[in-house]
C-alpha positions in Angstrom: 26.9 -27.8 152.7 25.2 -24.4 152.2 26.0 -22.0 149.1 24.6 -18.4 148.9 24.6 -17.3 145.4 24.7 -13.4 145.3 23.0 -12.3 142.2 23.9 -8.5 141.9 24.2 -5.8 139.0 27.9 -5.0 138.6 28.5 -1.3 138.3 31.3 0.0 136.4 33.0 0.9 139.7 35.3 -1.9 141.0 35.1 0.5 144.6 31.3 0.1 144.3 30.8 -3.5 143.4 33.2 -4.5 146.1 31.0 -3.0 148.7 28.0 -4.7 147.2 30.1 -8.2 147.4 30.9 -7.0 151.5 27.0 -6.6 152.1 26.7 -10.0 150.2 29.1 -11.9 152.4 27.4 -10.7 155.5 24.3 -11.8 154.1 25.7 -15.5 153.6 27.2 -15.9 156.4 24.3 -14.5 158.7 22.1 -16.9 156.6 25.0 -20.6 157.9 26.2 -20.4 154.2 30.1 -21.7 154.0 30.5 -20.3 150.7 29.4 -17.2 149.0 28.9 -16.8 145.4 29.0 -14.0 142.8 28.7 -13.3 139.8 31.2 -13.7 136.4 32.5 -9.2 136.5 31.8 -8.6 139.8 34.6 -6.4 139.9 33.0 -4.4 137.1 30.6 -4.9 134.1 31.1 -6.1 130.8 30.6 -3.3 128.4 33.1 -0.7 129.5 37.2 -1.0 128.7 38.5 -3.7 131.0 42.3 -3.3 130.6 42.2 -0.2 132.7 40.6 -1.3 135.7 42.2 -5.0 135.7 44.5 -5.7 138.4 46.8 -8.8 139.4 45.8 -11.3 141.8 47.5 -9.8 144.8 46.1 -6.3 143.8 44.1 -3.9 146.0 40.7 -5.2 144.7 41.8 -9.4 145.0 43.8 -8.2 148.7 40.6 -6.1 149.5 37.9 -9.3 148.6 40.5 -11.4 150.7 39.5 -9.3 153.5 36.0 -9.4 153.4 36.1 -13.5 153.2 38.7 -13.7 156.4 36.5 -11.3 158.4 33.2 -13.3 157.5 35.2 -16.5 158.0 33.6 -18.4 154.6 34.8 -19.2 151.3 34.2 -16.0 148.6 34.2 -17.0 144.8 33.6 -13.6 142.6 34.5 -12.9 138.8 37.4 -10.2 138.4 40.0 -9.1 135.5 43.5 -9.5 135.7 45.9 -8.2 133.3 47.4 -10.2 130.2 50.9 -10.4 128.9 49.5 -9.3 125.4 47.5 -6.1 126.6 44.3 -8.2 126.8 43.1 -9.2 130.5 41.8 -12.7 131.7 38.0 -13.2 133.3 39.1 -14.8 136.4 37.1 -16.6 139.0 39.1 -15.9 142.1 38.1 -18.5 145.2 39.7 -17.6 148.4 38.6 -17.3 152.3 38.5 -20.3 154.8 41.3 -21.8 153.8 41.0 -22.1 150.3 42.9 -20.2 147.8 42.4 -20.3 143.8 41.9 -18.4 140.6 40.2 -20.3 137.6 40.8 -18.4 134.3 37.7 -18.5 131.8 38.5 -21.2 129.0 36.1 -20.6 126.7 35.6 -16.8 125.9 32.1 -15.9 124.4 33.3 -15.4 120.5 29.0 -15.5 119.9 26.1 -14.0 119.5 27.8 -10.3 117.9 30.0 -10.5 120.6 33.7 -11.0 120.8 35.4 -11.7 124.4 38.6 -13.0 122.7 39.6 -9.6 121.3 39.7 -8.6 124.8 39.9 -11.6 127.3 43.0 -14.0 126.9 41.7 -17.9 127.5 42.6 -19.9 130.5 44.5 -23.3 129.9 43.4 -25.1 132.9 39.8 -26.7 135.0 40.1 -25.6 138.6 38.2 -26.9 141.5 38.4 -26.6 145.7 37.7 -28.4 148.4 35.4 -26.8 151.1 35.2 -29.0 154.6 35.9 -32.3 152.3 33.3 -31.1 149.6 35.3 -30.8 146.2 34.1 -28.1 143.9 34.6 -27.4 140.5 34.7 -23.4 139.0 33.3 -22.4 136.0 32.3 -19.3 133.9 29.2 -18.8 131.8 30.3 -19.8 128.1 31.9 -22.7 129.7 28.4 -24.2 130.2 28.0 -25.0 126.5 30.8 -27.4 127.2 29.9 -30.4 128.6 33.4 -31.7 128.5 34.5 -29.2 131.2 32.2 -30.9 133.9 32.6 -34.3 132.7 36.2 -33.4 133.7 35.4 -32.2 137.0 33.3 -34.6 138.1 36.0 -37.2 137.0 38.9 -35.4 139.1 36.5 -35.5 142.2 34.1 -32.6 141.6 30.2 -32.9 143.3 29.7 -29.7 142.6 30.4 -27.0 140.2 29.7 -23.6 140.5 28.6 -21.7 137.2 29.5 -17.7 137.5 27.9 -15.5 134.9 26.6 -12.1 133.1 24.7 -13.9 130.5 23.4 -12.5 127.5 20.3 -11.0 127.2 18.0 -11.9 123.9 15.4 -14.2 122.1 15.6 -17.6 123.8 19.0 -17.0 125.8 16.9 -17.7 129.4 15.4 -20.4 127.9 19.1 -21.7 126.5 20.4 -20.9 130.2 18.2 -22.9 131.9 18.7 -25.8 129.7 22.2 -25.8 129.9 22.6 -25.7 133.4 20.5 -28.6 134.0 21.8 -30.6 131.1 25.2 -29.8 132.5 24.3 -31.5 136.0 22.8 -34.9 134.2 26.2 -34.7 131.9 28.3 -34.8 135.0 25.7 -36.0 137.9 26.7 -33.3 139.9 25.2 -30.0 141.6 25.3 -27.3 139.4 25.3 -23.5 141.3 24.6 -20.9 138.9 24.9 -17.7 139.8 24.5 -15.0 137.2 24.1 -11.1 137.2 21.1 -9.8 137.4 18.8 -8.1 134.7 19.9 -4.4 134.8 16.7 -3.8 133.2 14.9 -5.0 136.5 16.6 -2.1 138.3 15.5 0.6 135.3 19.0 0.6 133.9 19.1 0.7 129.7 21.4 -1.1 128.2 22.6 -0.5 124.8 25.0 -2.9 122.7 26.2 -6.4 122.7 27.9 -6.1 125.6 26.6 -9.5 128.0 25.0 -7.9 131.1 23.1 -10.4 132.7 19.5 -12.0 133.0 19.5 -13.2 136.2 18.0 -16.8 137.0 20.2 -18.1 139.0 19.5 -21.9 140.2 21.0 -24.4 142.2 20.5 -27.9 140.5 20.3 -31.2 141.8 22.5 -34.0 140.6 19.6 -35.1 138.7 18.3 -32.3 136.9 16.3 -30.9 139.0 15.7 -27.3 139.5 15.4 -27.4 143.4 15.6 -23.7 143.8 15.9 -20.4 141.3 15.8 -16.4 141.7 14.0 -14.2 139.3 15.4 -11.2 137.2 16.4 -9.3 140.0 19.3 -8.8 142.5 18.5 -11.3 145.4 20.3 -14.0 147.4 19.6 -18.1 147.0 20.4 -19.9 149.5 20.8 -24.0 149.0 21.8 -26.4 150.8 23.6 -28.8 148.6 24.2 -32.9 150.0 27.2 -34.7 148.6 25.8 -37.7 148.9 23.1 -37.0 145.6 26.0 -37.1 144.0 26.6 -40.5 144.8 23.4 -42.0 144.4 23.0 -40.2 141.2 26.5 -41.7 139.8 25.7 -44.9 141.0 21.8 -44.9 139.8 23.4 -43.1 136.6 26.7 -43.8 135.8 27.1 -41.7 132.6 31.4 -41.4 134.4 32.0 -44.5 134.1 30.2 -45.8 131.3 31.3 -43.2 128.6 33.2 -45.0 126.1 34.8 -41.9 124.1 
């Protein structure tokens, strides 16, 4: 299966970053990939007020990202903000296009590093995954890579895959941190890890001020085995991967970590 992962700066114009996402999916699917990827806040950037530019899941932003994935014919995943209940929103990972529709709601929200999401971002509840042409994949947002427990999960309830959105932090050691995690993750759960993060706003001259997480690029895809078999830069750019199922299964049954975990 081939997976474009769309690492893009998110403006703080929903309008704006949806047009990047449409130029994004065309790229993917001139490029034979069956889903497209982007990034944790695609809608808009971490940083500003998210209450008023959330909207629900059969808004104008989540009807209009519908539409670009039906007219491209491919699977879109891409990070927006619904509202909350409590006046907070949630950081959702909406999936939809080709068949396939789903919203994963962030589980853990990044309470670290100065920086706390919980004060705005209500927590989801619940691990999501799809199933593209028989592949099952699982969804997952940045701070949920510190949690190996998540793709255990996954991988248990099917998953060969999981995709990682994110706008990860920037700071001493954080790339470092990222690119450990991810590649732990995939040994943890011996499947394909797709990370696609924003990219450094500092690579396209912007300054950015605060704790806000904006992104640092580095987006991978990563074998079953913890191998780093492709990875972007700083920059905005497109990775294209094609991903085999079957390293899965030979890496669960040349390292069965599933079935042999006793706790």
């Amino acid at each position: 299966m081939r997976i474009a992962l769309n690492q893009m700066c998110s403006t703080d114009d929903p309008a704006a970053n949806l047009e990047l996402i449409r130029a994004g999916v065309r790229r993917s699917a001139e490029a034979g990939a069956r889903v497209a990827v982007f990034p944790e806040a695609a809608m808009v950037r971490f940083g500003v007020p998210l209450a008023p530019v959330a909207e629900p899941l059969d808004g104008p932003w989540a009807t209009a990202l519908r539409a670009i994935a039906a007219e491209a014919g491919v699977v879109v995943v891409a990070g927006m903000f619904s509202p909350a209940p409590d006046g907070r929103v949630r950081n959702v990972l909406l999936a939809t296009g080709a068949g396939v529709e789903a919203a994963y709601r962030k589980i853990h929200v990044f309470d670290a590093f100065g920086f706390r999401e919980s004060d705005s971002v209500e927590p989801g509840e619940e691990p999501v995954s799809i199933e593209v042409d028989g592949v099952r994949i699982g969804l997952a947002t940045c701070y949920d890579v510190r949690f190996p427990e998540l793709f255990r999960r996954l991988a248990a309830e099917g998953a060969v895959a999981t995709v990682v959105c994110a706008s990860w932090g920037a700071g001493e050691g954080k790339a470092e941190q990222w690119e450990l995690l991810t590649r732990a993750r995939a040994l943890d759960s011996t499947s394909w890890i797709l990370a696609c993060g924003q990219a450094d706003p500092a690579a396209v001259g912007e300054e950015v001020a605060g704790p806000a997480p904006r992104g640092i690029g580095h987006s991978a895809a990563i074998t079953p085995m913890g191998r780093t078999a492709e990875a972007l830069g700083a920059a905005p750019g497109l990775l294209v991967a094609d991903i085999d199922p079957a390293a899965a299964e030979s890496a669960r049954a040349t390292v069965p970590v599933l079935v042999n975990a006793r706790l």
